[in-house]
DOGU-346371 format. One record per residue (C-alpha): x, y, z. Coordinates in nm, 4 decimals, always signed. Layout:
REM residues N
+----------+----------+----------+
:       px :       py :       pz :
+----------+----------+----------+
:        X :        Y :        Z :
...
+----------+----------+----------+
//
This chain:
REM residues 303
+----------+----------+----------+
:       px :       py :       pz :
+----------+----------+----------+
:  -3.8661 :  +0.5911 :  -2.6122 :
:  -3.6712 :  +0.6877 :  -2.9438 :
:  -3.8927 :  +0.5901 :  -3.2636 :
:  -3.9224 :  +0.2053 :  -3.2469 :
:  -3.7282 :  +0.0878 :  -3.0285 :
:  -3.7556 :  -0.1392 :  -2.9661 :
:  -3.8107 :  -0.3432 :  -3.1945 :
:  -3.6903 :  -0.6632 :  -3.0723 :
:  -3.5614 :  -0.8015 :  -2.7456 :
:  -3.2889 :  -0.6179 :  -2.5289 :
:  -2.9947 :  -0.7887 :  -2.3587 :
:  -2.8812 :  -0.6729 :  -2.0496 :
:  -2.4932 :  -0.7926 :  -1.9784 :
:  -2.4345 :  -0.8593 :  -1.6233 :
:  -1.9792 :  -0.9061 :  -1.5944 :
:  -2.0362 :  -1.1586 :  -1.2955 :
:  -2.1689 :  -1.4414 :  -1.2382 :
:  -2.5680 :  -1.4962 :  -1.1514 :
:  -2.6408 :  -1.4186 :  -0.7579 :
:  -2.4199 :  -1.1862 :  -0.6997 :
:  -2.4903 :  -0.8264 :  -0.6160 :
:  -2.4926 :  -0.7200 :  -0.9833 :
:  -2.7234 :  -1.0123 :  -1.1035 :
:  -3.1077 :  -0.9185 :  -0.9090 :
:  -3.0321 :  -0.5613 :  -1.0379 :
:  -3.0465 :  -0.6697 :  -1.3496 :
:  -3.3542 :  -0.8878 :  -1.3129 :
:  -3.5122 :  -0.6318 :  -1.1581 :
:  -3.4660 :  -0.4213 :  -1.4944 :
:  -3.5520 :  -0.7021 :  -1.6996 :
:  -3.9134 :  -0.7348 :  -1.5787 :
:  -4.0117 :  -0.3472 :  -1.5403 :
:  -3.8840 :  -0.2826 :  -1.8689 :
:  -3.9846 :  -0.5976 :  -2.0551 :
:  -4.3658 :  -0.4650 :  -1.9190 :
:  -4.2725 :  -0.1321 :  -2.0360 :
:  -4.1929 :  -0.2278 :  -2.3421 :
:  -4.3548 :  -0.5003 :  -2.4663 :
:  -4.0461 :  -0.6959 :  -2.5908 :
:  -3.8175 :  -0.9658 :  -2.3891 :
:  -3.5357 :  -0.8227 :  -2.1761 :
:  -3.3158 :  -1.0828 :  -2.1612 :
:  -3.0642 :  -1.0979 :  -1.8712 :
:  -2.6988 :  -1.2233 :  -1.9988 :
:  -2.4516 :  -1.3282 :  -1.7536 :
:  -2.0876 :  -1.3229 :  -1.9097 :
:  -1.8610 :  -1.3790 :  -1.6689 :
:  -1.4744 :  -1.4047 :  -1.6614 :
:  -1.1672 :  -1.2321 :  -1.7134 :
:  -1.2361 :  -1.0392 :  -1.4132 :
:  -1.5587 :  -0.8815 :  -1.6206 :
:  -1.3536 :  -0.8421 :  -1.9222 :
:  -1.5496 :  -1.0939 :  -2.1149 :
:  -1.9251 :  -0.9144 :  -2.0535 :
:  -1.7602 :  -0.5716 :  -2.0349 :
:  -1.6391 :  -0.6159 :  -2.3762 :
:  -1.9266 :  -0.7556 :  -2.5379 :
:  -2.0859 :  -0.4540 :  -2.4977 :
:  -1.7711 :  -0.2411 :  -2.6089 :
:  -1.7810 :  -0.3961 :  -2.8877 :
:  -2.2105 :  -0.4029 :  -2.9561 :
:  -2.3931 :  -0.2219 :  -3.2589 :
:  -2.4631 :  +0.1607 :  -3.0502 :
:  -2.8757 :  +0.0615 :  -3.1233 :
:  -2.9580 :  +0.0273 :  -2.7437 :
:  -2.9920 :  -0.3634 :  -2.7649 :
:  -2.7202 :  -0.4768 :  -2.5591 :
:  -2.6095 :  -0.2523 :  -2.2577 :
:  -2.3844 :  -0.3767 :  -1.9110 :
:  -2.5359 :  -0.3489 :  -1.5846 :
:  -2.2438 :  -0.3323 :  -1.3615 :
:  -2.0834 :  -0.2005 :  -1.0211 :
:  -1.8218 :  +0.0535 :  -1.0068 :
:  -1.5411 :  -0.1618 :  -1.0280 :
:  -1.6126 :  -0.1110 :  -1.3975 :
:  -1.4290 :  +0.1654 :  -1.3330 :
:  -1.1304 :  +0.0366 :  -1.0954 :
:  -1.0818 :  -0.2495 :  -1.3347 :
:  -0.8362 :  -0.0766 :  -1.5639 :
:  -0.6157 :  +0.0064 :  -1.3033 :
:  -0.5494 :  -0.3234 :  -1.0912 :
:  -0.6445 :  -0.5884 :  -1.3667 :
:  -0.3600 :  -0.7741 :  -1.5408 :
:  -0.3880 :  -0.6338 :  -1.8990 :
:  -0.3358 :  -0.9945 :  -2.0194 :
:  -0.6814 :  -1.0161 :  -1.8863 :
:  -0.8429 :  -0.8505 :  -2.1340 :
:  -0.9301 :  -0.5764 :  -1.9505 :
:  -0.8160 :  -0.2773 :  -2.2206 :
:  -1.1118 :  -0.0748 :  -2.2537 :
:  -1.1345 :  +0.2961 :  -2.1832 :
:  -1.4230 :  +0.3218 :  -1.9521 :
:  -1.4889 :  +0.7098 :  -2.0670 :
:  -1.4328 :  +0.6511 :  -2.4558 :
:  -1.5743 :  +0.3492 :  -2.5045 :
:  -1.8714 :  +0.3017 :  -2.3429 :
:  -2.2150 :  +0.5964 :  -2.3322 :
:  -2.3701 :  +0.6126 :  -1.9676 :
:  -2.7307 :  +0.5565 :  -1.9327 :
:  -2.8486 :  +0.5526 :  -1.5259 :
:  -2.7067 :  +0.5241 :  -1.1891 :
:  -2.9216 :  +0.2561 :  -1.0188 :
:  -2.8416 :  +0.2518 :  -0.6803 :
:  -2.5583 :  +0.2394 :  -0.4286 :
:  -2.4656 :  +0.0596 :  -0.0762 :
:  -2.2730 :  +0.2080 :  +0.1819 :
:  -1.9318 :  +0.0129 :  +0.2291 :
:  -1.8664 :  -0.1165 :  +0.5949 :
:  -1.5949 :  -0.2250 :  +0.8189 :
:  -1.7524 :  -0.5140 :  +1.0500 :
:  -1.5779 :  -0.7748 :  +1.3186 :
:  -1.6756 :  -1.0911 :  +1.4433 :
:  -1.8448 :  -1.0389 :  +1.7709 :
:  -1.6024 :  -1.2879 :  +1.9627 :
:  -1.3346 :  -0.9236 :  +1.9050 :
:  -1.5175 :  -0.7952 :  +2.1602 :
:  -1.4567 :  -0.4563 :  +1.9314 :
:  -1.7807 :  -0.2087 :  +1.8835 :
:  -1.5723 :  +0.0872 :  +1.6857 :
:  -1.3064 :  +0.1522 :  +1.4508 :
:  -1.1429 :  +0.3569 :  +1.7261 :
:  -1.1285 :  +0.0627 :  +1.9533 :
:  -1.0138 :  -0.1405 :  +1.6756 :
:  -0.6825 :  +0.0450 :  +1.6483 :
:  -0.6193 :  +0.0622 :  +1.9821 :
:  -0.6309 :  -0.3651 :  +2.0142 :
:  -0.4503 :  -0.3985 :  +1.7042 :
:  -0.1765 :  -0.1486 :  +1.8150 :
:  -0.1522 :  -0.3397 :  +2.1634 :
:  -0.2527 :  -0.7534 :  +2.0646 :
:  -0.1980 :  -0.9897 :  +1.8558 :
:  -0.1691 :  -0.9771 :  +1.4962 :
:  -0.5026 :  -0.9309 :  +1.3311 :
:  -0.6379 :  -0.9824 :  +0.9180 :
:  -0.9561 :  -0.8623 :  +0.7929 :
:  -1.0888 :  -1.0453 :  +0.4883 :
:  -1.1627 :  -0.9194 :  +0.1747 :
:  -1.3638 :  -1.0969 :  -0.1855 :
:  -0.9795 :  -1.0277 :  -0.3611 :
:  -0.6532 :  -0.9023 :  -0.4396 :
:  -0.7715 :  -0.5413 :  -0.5650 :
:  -1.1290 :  -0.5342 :  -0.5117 :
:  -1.2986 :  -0.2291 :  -0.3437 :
:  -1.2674 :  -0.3598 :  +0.0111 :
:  -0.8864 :  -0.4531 :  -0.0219 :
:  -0.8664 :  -0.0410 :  -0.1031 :
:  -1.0798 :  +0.0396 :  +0.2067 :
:  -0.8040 :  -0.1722 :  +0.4024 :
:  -0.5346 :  -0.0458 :  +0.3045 :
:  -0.6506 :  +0.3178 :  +0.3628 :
:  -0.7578 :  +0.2278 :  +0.7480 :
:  -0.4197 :  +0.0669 :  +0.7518 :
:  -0.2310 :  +0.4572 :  +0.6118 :
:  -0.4590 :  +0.6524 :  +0.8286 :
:  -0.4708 :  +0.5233 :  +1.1532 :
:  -0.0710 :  +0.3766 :  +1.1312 :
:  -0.2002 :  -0.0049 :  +1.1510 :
:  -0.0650 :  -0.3248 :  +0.9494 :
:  -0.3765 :  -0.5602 :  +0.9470 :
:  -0.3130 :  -0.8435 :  +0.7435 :
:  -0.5120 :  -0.8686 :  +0.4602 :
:  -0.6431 :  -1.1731 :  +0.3756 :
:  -0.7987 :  -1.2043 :  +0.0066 :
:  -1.0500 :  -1.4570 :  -0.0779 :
:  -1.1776 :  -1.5592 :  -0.4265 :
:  -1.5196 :  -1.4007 :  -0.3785 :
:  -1.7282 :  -1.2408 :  -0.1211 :
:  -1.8828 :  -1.5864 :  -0.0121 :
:  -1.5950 :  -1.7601 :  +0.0878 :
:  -1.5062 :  -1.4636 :  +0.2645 :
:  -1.7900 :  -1.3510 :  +0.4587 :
:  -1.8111 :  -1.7399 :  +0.5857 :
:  -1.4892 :  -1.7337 :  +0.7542 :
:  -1.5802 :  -1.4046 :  +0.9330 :
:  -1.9001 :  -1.5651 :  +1.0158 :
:  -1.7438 :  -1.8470 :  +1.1597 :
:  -1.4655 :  -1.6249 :  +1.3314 :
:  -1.1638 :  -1.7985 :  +1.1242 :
:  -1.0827 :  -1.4532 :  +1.0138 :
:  -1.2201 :  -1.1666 :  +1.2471 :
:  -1.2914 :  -0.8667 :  +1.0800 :
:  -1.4289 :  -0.8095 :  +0.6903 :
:  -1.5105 :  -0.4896 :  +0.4965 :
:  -1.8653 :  -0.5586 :  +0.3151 :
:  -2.1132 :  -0.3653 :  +0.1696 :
:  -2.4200 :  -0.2898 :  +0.3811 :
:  -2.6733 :  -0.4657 :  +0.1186 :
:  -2.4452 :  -0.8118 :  +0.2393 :
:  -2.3914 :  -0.7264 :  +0.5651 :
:  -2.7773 :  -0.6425 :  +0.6797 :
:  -2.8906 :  -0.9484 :  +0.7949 :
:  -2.5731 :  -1.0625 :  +0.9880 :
:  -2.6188 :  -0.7002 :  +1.1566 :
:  -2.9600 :  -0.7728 :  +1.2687 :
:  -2.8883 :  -1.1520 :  +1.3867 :
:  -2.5629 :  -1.0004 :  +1.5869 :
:  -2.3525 :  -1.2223 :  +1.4126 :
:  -2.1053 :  -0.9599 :  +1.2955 :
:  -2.0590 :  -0.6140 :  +1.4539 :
:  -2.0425 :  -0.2784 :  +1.2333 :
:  -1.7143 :  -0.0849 :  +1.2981 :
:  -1.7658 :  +0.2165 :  +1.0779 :
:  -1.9279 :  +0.3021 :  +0.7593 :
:  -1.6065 :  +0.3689 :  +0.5001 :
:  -1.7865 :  +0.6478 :  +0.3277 :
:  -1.7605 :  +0.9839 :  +0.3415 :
:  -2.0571 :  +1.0842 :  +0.5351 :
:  -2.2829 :  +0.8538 :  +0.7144 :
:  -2.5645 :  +0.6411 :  +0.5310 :
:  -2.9339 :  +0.6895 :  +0.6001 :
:  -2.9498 :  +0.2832 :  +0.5476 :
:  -2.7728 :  +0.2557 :  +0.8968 :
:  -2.7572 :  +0.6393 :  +1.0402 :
:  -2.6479 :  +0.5881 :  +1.3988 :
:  -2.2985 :  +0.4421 :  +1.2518 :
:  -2.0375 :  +0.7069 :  +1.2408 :
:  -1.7916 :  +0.7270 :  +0.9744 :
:  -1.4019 :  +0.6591 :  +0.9869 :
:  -1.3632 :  +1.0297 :  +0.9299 :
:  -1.5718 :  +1.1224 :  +1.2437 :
:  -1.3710 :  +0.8608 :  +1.4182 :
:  -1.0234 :  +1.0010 :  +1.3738 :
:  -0.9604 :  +0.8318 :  +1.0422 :
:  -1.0209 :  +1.1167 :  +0.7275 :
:  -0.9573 :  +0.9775 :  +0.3725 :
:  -1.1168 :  +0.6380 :  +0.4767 :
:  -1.4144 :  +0.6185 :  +0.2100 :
:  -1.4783 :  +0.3932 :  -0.0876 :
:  -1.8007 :  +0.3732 :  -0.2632 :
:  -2.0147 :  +0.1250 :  -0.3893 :
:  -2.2777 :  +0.1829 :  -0.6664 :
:  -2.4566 :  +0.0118 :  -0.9783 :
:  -2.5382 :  +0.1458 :  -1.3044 :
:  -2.5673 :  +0.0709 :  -1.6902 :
:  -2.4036 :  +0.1636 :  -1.9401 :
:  -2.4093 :  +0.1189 :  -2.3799 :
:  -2.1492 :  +0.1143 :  -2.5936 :
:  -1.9853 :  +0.4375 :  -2.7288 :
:  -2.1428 :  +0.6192 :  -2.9931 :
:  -2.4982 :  +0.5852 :  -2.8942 :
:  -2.7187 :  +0.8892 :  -3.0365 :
:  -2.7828 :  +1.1086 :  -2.7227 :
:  -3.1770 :  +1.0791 :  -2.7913 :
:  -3.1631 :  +0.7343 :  -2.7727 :
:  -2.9603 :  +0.7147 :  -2.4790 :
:  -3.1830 :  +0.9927 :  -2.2755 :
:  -3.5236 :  +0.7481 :  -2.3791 :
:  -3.3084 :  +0.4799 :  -2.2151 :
:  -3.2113 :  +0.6920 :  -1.8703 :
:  -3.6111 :  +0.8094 :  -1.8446 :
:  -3.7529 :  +0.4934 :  -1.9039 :
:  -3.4923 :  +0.3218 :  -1.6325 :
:  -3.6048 :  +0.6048 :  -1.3651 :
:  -3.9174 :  +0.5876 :  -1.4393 :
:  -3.8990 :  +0.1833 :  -1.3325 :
:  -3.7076 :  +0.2615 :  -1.0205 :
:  -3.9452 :  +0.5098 :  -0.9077 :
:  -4.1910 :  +0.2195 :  -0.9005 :
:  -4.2952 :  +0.1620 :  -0.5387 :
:  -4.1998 :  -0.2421 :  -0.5385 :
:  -3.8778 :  -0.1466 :  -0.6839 :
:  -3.8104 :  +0.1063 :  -0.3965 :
:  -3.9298 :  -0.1730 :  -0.1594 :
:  -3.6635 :  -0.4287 :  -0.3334 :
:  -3.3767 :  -0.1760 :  -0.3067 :
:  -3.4609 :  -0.1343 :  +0.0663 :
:  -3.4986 :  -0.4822 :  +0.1311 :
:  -3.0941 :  -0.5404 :  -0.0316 :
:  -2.9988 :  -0.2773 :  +0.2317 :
:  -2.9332 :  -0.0166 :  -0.1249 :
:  -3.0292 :  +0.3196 :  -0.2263 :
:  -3.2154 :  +0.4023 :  -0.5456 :
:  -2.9908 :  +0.7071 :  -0.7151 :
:  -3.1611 :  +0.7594 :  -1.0615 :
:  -3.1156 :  +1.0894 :  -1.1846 :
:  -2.9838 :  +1.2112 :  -1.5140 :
:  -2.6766 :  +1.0228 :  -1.7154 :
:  -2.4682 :  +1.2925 :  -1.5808 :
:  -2.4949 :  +1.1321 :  -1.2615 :
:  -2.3383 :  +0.8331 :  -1.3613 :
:  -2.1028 :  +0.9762 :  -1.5921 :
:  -1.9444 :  +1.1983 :  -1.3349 :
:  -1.9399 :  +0.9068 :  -1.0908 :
:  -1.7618 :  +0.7048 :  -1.3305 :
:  -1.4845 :  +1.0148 :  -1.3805 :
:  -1.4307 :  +1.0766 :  -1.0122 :
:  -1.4181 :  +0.7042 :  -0.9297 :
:  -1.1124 :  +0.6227 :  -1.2009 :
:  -0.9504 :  +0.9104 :  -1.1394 :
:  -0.9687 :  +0.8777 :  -0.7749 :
:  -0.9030 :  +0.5053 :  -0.7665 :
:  -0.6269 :  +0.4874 :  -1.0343 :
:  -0.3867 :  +0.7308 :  -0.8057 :
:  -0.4444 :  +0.5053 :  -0.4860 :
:  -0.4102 :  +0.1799 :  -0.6572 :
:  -0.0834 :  +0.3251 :  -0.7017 :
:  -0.0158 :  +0.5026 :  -0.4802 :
:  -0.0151 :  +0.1049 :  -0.2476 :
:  +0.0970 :  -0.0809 :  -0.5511 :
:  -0.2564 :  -0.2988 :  -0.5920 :
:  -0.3299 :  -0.5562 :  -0.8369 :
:  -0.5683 :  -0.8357 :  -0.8838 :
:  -0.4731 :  -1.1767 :  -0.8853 :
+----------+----------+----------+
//
C-alpha cells in the first residue's frame, strides 16, 4: 500500500440499505482487508435519496483513501432517471476516482412456471395472441424496467410493467404468481431456478453467462439490442493521487483472488472481474453513455 496508509480505520459506503446485493460485497471487503491491513474496515450503510445520500458522502470525502462507495452500476444510471430534487447531481466521471470492478451478475428474464412459457421466443408469441401480461420490476427506472422496455421495442410487445418499491416485494409476487414474469439478476434468481419455482426466459446480456451457459440470449433468440448489465465496484472521491488509488485496486484483487472469496462470489450466482481501474472506469463510461440515450430515448424516470 502507499506509505502509511493506513493509518486508521477505512469506511466503506454502501448507497442501499443492509442485505441487499450491494451490502455482503462490502462485508466481504471489510474482513479481507481489515486482515490485510491491520486496521478496522468499517462497513457504512447510507441509504436514501435513491443513493444520493451515501453517493455523496463520498463526493464530498478528504481524497486520503478513508472513505470510498461500494456500489452497483446504477451509480452510473442514476444521473439520468433520478429526480434532481433528489440530490442526485454528481458527475459520476469528474467527481469520483475508480478503484476495482468486483464482480458482475448476468441479468435475466424469468416467468412463473404456472405461464407454461420456457423461452423468450415463446413468450412473444403468447403475449401477441393472450391476454394482457406485466412483468415486475424493483422500480420506476431501475435496470430491469430498461431491460423491459427494450424486449418490449424489439420484439413489438406492450407488457405492462409493473414497478415495485424494491426487489423483495417484487420477486414475492412472481413467486406467488400475482404477477407472472420478472427480470432479476442471476445472483437473486439462483435458488428459485434450482427449486423450479420460476423459469429462466433468456439471459438479457449480450452474450451468454458461464454462471448459467445452456441459456441463450435475447439476441440469439430473435431479439438484438436486448442486454443490460449488472456489476459492482468501488470507487473514491475525485482527486485521489494515482499511487494511492493503484495500492487500493492491488490490494482489492489481491482479496478477491482469495479462494473463499471466489467460493462466496459463486455461491451469490456472481463473477469475480478484478482487473485494473481501467476496467471499471471504462465500464462506468460505456454504461452512462449507453444508458443516458435509452433512458431517453423511452422517457424513464424514477419515482
Amino acid at each position: 500500500m502507499a506509505q502509511g496508509f493506513p493509518a486508521r480505520a477505512v469506511t466503506l459506503v454502501v448507497p442501499f440499505p443492509p442485505g441487499g446485493g450491494v451490502d455482503p460485497i462490502a462485508r466481504l471487503l471489510s474482513e479481507k482487508l481489515g486482515k490485510a491491513w491491520g486496521q478496522p474496515v468499517v462497513v457504512s450503510n447510507r441509504p436514501g435519496g435513491g443513493s444520493s445520500i451515501g453517493t455523496g458522502i463520498v463526493a464530498r470525502a478528504e481524497p486520503d483513501g478513508y472513505t470510498l462507495l461500494v456500489t452497483a452500476n446504477t451509480f452510473a444510471m442514476a444521473p439520468h432517471v433520478l429526480p434532481r430534487n433528489l440530490g442526485y447531481t454528481f458527475d459520476v466521471q469528474r467527481d469520483f476516482t475508480p478503484i476495482a470492478m468486483i464482480s458482475s451478475t448476468p441479468m435475466l428474464l424469468l416467468a412463473h412456471p404456472g405461464l407454461g412459457v420456457k423461452n423468450a421466443r415463446e413468450l412473444a408469441g403468447l403475449a401477441r395472441t393472450g391476454p394482457p401480461l406485466a412483468y415486475a420490476t424493483s422500480g420506476n427506472g431501475s435496470p430491469m424496467h430498461i431491460a423491459g422496455e427494450l424486449f418490449n421495442r424489439a420484439a413489438g410487445l406492450s407488457l405492462l410493467h409493473s414497478p415495485y418499491r424494491g426487489v423483495g416485494p417484487a420477486l414475492n409476487d412472481a413467486l406467488g404468481g400475482q404477477v407472472k414474469l420478472i427480470y432479476l439478476g442471476y445472483g437473486g434468481a439462483k435458488p428459485y431456478i434450482e427449486s423450479g419455482r420460476l423459469v429462466p426466459l433468456a439471459v438479457v446480456d449480450e452474450r451468454r453467462s458461464p454462471l448459467i451457459p445452456d441459456l441463450p440470449t435475447m439476441a440469439e433468440q430473435g431479439f438484438p439490442g436486448v442486454f443490460v448489465n449488472i456489476w459492482f465496484g468501488v470507487y473514491g472521491p475525485a482527486g485521489m493521487a494515482p499511487a494511492l488509488a493503484d495500492s487500493l485496486n492491488a490490494q482489492i484483487n489481491a482479496a478477491l483472488r482469495e479462494p473463499d472469496a471466489v467460493e462466496h462470489f459463486k455461491q451469490r450466482g456472481e463473477l469475480v472481474v478484478g482487473g485494473p481501474r481501467e476496467v471499471l472506469a471504462k465500464a462506468t463510461r460505456d454504461d452512462y453513455e449507453r444508458y443516458g440515450e435509452i433512458v431517453k430515448r423511452f422517457k424513464i424516470q424514477a419515482d
